[in-house]
C-alpha positions in Angstrom: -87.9 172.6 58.5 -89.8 173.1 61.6 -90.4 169.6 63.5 -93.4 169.0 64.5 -94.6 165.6 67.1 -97.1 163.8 65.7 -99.3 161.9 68.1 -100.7 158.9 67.3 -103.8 157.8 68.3 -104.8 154.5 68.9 -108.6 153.9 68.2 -110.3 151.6 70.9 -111.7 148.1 70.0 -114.4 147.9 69.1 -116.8 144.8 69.0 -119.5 143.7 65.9 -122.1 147.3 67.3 -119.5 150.3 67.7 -119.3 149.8 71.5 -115.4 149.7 72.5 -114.3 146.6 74.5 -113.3 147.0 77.8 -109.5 146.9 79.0 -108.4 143.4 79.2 -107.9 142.0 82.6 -104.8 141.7 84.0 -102.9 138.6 83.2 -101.3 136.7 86.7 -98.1 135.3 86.4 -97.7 131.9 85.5 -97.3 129.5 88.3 -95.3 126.6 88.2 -97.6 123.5 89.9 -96.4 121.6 92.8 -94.3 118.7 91.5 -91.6 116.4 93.6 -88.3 115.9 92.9 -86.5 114.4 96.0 -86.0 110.5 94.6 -83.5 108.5 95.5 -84.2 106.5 91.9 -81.5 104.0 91.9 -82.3 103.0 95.7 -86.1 103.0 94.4 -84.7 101.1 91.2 -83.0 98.9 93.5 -85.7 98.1 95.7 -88.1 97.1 92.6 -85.7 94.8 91.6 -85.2 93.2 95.3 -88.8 92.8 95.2 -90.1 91.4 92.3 -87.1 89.6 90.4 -87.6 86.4 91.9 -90.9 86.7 90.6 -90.1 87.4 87.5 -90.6 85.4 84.6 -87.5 85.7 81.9 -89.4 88.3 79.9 -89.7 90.0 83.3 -86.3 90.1 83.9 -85.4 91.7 80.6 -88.1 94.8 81.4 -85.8 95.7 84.5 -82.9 95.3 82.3 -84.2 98.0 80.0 -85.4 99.7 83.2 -82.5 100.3 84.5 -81.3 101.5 81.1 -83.8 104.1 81.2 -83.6 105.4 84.9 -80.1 104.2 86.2 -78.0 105.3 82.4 -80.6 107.7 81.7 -81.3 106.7 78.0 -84.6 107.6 77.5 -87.9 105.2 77.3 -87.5 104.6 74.2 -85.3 101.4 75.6 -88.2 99.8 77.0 -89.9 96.8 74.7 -93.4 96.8 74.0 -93.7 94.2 76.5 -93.2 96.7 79.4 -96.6 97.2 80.3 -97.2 94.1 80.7 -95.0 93.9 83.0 -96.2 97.3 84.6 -99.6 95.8 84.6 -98.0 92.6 86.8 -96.2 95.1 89.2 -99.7 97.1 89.8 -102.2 94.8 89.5 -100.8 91.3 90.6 -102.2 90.9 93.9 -99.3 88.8 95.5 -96.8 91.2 94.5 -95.5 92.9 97.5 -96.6 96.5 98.1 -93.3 97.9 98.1 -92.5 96.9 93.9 -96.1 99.0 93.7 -94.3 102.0 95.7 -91.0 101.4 93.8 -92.8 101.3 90.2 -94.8 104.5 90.8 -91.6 106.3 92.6 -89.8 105.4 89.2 -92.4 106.7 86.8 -92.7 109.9 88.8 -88.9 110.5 88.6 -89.0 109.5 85.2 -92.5 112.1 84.5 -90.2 115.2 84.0 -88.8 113.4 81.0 -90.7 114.8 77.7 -90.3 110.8 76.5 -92.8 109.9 79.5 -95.7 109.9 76.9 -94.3 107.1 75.4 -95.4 104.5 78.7 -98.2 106.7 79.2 -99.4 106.3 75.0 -98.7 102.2 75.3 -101.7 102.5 78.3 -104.0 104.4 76.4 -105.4 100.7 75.4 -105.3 99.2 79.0 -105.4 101.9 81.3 -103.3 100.0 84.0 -102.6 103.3 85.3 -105.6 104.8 85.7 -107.6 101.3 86.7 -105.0 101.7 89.3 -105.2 105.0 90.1 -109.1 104.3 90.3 -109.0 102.3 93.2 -106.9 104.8 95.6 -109.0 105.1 98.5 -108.4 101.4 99.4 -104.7 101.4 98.4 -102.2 101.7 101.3 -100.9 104.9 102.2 -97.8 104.5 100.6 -99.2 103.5 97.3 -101.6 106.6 97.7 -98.6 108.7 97.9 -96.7 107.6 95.5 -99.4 107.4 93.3 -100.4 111.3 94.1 -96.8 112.4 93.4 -96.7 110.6 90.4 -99.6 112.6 89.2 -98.2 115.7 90.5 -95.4 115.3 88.3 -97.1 114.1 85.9 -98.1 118.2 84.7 -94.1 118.7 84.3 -94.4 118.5 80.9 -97.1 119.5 78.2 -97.6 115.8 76.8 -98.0 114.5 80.0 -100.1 116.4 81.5 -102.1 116.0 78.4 -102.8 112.8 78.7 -103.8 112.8 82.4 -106.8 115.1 81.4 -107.4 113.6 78.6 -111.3 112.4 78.4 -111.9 108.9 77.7 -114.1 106.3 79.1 -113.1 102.9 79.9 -114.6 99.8 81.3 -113.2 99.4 84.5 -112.5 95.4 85.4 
């Protein structure tokens, strides 16, 4: 039996009129977005609670509890109540609450952002938008709010849900 090659030939694509497509353009790699990882979270942990626990209601008191379960033990959001942005909504928007719980709350949630489970805080806002009625007002925040608040969004697009729900359109009433 003589051997002989067959070549195959691959017809172009074509599109709806006969005309062949033209090559696809060249994919670039993926690149991976610009995201910050050098917390100190039980310092920041420790300075929220410094801050804000003797203003702190009882109800208060059991949000850091389950705070510190979550960043401190690492057990996943799912160990914060209901009531925790409530209580998120106090450290952000309560006036005379000091600046530095603000910096420590957002330093928290941006550590916490690479966690997949991060959604679940960010879904429980979707009706109050204590976030992003923060986040609305950053030119007259001071600068360390406005940085913690940008790495918090930079950290935000760690993971797929996340980032989701940043770009996710919705309009809101702003107070």
């Amino acid at each position: 039996m003589a051997e002989t090659e067959e070549q195959i030939v691959i017809p172009p694509e074509v599109d709806a009129d006969g005309q062949p497509l033209p090559p696809p353009k060249p994919r670039r790699p993926h690149v991976k977005g610009i995201t910050f990882r050098d917390f100190d979270h039980v310092k920041d942990f420790e300075d929220l609670v410094r801050t804000v626990v003797t203003l702190c209601n009882p109800e208060e008191q059991e949000r850091l509890r389950e705070m510190e379960d979550w960043i401190v033990k690492n057990e996943g959001t799912w160990v914060l109540a209901e009531g925790f942005n409530t209580f998120l909504g106090n450290v952000l928007h309560t006036p005379n609450w000091p600046s530095e719980a603000r910096m420590a709350m957002l330093k928290l949630l941006g550590y916490g952002a690479e966690q997949d489970d991060i959604v679940l805080i960010l879904g429980q806002d979707r009706k109050d938008h204590l976030i992003m009625n923060y986040a609305q007002k950053i030119d007259r925040l001071p600068i360390g709010e406005q940085e913690a608040l940008a790495r918090l969004f930079c950290n935000l697009f760690e993971t797929g849900s996340a980032s989701e729900w940043l770009l996710y359109i919705s309009e809101w009433d702003a107070p």
